[in-house]
C-alpha positions as CSV (number, residue, x, y, z in Angstrom):
1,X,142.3,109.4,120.5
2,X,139.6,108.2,118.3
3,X,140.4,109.1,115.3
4,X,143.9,107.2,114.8
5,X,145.3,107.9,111.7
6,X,145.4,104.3,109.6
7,X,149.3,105.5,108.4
8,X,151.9,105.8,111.5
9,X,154.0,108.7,111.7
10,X,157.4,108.2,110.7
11,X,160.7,110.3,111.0
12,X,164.3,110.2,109.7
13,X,167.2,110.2,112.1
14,X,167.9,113.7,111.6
15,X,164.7,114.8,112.0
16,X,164.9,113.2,116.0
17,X,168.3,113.8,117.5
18,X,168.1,114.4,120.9
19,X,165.9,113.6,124.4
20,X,164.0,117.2,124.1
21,X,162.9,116.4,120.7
22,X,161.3,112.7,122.0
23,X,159.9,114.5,124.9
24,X,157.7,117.5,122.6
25,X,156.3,114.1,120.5
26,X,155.8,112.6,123.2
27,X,153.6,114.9,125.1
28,X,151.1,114.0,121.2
29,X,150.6,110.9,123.0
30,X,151.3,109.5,119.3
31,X,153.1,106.6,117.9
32,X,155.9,107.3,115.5
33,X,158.8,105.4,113.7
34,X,162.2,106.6,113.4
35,X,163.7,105.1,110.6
36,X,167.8,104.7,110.8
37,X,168.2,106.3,113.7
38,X,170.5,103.5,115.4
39,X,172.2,102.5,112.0
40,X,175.7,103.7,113.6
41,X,175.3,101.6,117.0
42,X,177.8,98.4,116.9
43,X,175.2,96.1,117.5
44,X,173.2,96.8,114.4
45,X,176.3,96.4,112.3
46,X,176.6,93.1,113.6
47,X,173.1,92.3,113.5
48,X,173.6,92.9,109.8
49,X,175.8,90.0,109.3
50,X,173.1,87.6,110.4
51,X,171.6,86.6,113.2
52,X,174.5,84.6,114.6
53,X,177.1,87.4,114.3
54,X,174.2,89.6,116.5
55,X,173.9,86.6,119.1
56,X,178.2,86.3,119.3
57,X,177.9,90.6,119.7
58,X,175.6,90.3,122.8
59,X,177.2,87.2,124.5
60,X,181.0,89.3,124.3
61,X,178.5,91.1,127.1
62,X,176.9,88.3,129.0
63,X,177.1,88.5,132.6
64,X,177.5,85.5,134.5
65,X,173.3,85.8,135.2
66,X,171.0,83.6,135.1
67,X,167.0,85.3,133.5
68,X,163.8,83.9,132.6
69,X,163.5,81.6,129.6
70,X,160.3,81.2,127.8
71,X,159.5,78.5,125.1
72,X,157.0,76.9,123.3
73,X,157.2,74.3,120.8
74,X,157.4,74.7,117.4
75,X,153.5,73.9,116.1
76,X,152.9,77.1,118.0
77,X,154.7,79.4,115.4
78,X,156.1,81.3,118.2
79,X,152.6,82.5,119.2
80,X,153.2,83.0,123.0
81,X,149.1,82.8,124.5
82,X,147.0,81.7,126.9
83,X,146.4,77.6,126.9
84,X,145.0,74.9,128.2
85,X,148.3,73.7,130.1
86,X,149.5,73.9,133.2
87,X,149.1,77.9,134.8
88,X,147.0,78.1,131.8
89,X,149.7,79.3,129.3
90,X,150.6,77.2,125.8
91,X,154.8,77.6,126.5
92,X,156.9,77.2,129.6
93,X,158.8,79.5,131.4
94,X,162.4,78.3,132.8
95,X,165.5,80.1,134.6
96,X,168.8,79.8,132.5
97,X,172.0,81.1,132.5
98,X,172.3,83.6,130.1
99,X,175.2,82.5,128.3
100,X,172.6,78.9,127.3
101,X,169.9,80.2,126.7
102,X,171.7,82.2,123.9
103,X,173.6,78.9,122.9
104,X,170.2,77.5,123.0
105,X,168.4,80.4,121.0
106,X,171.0,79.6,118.3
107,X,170.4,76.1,118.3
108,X,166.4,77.2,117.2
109,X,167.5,79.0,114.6
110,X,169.0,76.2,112.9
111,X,167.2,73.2,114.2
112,X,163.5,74.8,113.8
113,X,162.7,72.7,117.3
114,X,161.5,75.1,119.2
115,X,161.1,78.5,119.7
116,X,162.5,80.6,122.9
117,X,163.1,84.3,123.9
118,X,164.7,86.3,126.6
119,X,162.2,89.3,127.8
120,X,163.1,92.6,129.5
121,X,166.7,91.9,130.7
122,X,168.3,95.2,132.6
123,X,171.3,95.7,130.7
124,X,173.2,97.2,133.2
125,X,173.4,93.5,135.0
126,X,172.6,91.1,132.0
127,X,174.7,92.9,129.6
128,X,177.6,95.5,131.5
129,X,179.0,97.2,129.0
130,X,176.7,97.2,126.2
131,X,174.8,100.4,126.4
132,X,178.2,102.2,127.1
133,X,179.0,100.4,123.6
134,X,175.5,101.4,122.3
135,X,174.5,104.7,123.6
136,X,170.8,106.5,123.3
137,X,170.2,110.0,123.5
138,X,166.8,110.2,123.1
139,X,165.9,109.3,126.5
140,X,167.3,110.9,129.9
141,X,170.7,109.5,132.0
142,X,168.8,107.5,134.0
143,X,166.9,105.7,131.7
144,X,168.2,102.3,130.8
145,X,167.9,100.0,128.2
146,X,166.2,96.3,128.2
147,X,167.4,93.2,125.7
148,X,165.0,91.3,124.0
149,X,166.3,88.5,122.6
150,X,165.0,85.2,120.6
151,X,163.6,83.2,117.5
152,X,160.4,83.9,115.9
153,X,157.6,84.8,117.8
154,X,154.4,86.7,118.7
155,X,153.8,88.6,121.9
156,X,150.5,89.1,122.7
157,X,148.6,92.0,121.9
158,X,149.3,94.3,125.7
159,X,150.0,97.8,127.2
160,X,152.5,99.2,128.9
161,X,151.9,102.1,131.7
162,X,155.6,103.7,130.6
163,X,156.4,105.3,127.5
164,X,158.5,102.9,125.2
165,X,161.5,104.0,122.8
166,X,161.6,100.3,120.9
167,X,165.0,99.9,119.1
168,X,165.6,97.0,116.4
169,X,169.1,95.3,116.4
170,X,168.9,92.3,114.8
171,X,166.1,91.2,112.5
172,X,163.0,92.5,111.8
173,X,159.7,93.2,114.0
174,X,156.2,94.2,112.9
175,X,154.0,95.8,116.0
176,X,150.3,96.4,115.3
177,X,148.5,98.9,117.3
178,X,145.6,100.2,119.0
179,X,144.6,103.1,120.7
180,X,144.1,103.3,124.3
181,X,140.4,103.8,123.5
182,X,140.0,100.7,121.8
183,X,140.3,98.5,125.0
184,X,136.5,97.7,125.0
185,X,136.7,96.0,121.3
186,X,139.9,94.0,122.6
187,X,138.6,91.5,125.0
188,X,141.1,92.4,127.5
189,X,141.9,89.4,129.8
190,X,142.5,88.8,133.4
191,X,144.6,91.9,135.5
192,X,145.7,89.4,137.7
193,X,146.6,86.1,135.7
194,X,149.2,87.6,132.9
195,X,151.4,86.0,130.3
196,X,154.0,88.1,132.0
197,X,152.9,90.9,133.8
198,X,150.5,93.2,132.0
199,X,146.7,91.9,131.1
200,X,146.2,90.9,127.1
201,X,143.5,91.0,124.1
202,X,142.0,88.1,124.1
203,X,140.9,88.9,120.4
204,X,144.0,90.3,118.6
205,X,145.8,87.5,116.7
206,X,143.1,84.6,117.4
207,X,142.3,82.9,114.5
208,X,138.2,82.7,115.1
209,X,138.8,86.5,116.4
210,X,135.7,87.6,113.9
211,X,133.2,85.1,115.3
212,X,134.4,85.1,118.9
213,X,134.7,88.1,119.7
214,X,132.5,90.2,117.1
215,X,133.6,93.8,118.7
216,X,137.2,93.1,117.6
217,X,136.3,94.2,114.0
218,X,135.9,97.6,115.4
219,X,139.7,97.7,116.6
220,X,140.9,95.9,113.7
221,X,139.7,99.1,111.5
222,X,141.9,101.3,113.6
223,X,144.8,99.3,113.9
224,X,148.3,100.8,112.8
225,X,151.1,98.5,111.6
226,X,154.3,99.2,111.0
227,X,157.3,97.3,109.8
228,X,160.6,98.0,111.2
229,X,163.9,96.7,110.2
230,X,167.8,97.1,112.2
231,X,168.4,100.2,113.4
232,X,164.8,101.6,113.3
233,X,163.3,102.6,116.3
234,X,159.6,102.7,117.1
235,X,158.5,105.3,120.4
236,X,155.2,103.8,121.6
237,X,153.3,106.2,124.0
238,X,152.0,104.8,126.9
239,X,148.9,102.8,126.9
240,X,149.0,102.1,123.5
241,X,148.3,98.3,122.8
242,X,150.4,97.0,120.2
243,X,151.8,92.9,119.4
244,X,154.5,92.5,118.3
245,X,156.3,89.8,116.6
246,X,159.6,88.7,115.8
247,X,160.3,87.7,111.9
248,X,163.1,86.2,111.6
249,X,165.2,83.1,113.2
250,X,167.3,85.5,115.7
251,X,165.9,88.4,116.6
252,X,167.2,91.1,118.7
253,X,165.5,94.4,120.3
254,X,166.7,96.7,122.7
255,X,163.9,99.2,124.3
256,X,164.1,101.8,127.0
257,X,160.7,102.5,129.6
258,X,160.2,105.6,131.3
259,X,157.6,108.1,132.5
260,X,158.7,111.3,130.8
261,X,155.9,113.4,132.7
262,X,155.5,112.0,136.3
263,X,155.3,114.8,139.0
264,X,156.2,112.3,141.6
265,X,156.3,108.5,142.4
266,X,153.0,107.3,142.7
267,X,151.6,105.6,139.2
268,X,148.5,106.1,137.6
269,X,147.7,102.7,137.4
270,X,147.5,102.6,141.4
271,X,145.1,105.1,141.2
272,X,143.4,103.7,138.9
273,X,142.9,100.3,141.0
274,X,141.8,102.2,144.1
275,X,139.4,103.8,142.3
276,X,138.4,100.2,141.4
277,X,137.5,98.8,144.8
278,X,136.2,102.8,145.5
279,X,133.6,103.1,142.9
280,X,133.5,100.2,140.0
281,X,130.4,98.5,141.7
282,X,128.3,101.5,143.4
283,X,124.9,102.6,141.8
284,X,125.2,103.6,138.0
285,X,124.2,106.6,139.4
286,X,126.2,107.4,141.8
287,X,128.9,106.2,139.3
288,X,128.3,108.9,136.7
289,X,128.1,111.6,139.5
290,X,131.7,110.8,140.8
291,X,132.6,110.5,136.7
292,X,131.5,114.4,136.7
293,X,133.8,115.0,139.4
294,X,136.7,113.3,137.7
295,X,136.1,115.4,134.6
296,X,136.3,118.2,136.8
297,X,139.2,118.0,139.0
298,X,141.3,115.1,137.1
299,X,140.5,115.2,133.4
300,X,139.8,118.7,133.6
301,X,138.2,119.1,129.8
302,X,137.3,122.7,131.0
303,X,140.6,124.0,132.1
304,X,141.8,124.7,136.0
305,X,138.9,123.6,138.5
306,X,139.6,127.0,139.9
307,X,140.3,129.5,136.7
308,X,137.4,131.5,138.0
309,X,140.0,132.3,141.4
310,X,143.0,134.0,142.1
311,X,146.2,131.8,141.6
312,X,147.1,132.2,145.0
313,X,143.6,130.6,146.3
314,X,144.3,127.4,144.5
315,X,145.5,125.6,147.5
316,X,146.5,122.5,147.0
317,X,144.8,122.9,143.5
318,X,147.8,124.8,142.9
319,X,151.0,123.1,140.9
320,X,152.0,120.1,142.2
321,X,156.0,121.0,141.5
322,X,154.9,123.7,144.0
323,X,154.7,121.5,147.5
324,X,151.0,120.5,146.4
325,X,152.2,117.0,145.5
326,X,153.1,116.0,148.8
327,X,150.2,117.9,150.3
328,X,147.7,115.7,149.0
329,X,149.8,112.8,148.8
330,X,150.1,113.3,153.1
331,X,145.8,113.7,152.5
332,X,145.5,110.6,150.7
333,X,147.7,108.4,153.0
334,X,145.6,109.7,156.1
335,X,142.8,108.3,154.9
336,X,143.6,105.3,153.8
337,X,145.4,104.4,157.3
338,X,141.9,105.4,158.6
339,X,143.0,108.2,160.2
C-alpha cells in the first residue's frame, strides 16, 4: 500500500447500489467516498434543517438508555487527546441518559461551554427503530449501524480492525488518512492505555508534530483527506488510520463495522498479539527466520505454500471453508492448553 494515491477515490450513488458492489471494492483494500448516496434517508432530510431539527429526529428514537458521555472544555476545540489529568486524558468521560446528553449536546451548540459527543451507540438498543427508518444496503442483514452524535470535535488519529461504511447525517466531517504502512511515521501510542479502545498517533494533529516527532513528515506526504457533507458516505478499509473531526455545532454520523472476509471467528488482531509474546523479543535472527516462514505460509507473496502438490495433498493447507479451519483451529488450541 505504499504508493497511496494523494486524491481519494470517489463514487456517485448510482455507481454503488448494493452490498456486492461494496464487497468487490472492498476486497482493493482502498478508501473511497460515495457522494449522495444517503440523500433519500429521513434523517439527512432533517439534518438539513439544522442541527437541532437532526438532534429532535434522533431523540423521536431514544431508548430509555443510559451511554457513555465524553466532554472536554471548550479551550480544547473539541480536540479529544491524551493529557496531563486524571487517567491521563484532557476530557472526561460520564454515563448519561441518552435523552440528556442530547439535551445537553444542544445546549453546546448554543452556549459554546463545552464540547460533548456520544460514540459508537448500537442502534438497535440506543435508537429502536431508526435503521428500520433508515435502511443500508450496502452492507449484509446482520450488520448494524452505530450513532455518533455531538458538537465539534477531533477524534484522534486511530485504526479500526473492521471495515467501516461511515455515513454523514448531520453536518459535515473531514477524515484524514493514512495507510496501514505508515504506522512507523505515526508514533503510535500505548495498546493498552486507549482514548477509547484502539491505540493512537501520537503525531497526527499535535501542534509541535514537525519537531517532535520528525518521522511524521513522511505520513503527512501520504495523507488523503476528504470532506464529506449529509448524506455522503466514506467506506474506510480496515487498518486504515484516519482522524476525524466534527465541523459543525451538531454533528451526526451513523457507521456500520464488519469483517466482510473472515473465514471464522478468530481476529487477526489476536494473532497478531500471540505472535507478540511468541517472537517480538527473540534474536534478530531468529526473528527474520520465522518472518520467512510467515511470508511463506501466511502472506504467501509466492502463491499456495503447496502449488508444487496435488490439491488433494494440501491437508490442512487446503481451503479453510473446506473443514481446514477448525482443523487447525483444534491444532492451535492443543498447544496453547499445553497439551
Amino acid at each position: 500500500m505504499g504508493d497511496a494515491s494523494p486524491v481519494i477515490e470517489a463514487f456517485a450513488a448510482a455507481d454503488m447500489t448494493a452490498a456486492d458492489d461494496l464487497r468487490a471494492f472492498a476486497a482493493l483494500c482502498r478508501p473511497a467516498a460515495i457522494r449522495g448516496r444517503f440523500n433519500d434517508w429521513p434523517a439527512v432530510a432533517a439534518g438539513g434543517q439544522g442541527g437541532t431539527a437532526a438532534l429532535h429526529y434522533v431523540a423521536r428514537f431514544a431508548a430509555s438508555s443510559s451511554a457513555e458521555y465524553f466532554t472536554a472544555g471548550a479551550e480544547l476545540g473539541g480536540r479529544y487527546h491524551y493529557g496531563d489529568g486524571p487517567g491521563g486524558f484532557n476530557f472526561t468521560r460520564e454515563t448519561a441518559s441518552i435523552g440528556d446528553a442530547l439535551g445537553r449536546i444542544a445546549a453546546n451548540a448554543e452556549s459554546g461551554s463545552e464540547t460533548a459527543y456520544l460514540g459508537s451507540l448500537p442502534a438497535d438498543s440506543h435508537f429502536p427503530g431508526f435503521a428500520e427508518e433508515n435502511p443500508c444496503n450496502l452492507v449484509g442483514a446482520g450488520v448494524h449501524p452505530r450513532l455518533w452524535i455531538g458538537n465539534r470535535s477531533t477524534v484522534a488519529c486511530h485504526y479500526d480492525s473492521y471495515d467501516n461504511l461511515a455515513c454523514v447525517v448531520a453536518g459535515r466531517r473531514r477524515f484524514t488518512l493514512y495507510p496501514p504502512d505508515a504506522i512507523g511515521d505515526l508514533y503510535v501510542g500505548p495498546v493498552d492505555h486507549t482514548l477509547s479502545g484502539q491505540p493512537v498517533s501520537m503525531a497526527a494533529g499535535a501542534p509541535d508534530g514537525a519537531a517532535t516527532y520528525p518521522r511524521f513528515a513522511a505520513a503527512r506526504a501520504r495523507a488523503l483527506v476528504v470532506d464529506l457533507a449529509p448524506g455522503d458516505a466514506l467506506y474506510l478499509p480496515k487498518l486504515w488510520w484516519h482522524q476525524v473531526e466534527a465541523l459543525d455545532d451538531v454533528n451526526i454520523l451513523v457507521n456500520y463495522w464488519w469483517d466482510g472476509f473472515a473465514a471464522g471467528p478468530d481476529s487477526p488482531y489476536a494473532a497478531m498479539l500471540l505472535a507478540m509474546i511468541a517472537l517480538a523479543e527473540r534474536p534478530e535472527r531468529e526473528r527474520a527466520a520465522w518472518r520467512a516462514y510467515f511470508d511463506h505460509y501466511v502472506f504467501r507473496p509466492n502463491g499456495h505454500p503447496l502449488a508444487h502438490l496435488p490439491e488433494e495433498r494440501h491437508g490442512v493447507l487446503g481451503p479453510l471453508a473446506k473443514g481446514n479451519y477448525g482443523r487447525i483451529r483444534t491444532l492451535v488450541m492443543r498447544m496453547l492448553r499445553g497439551a
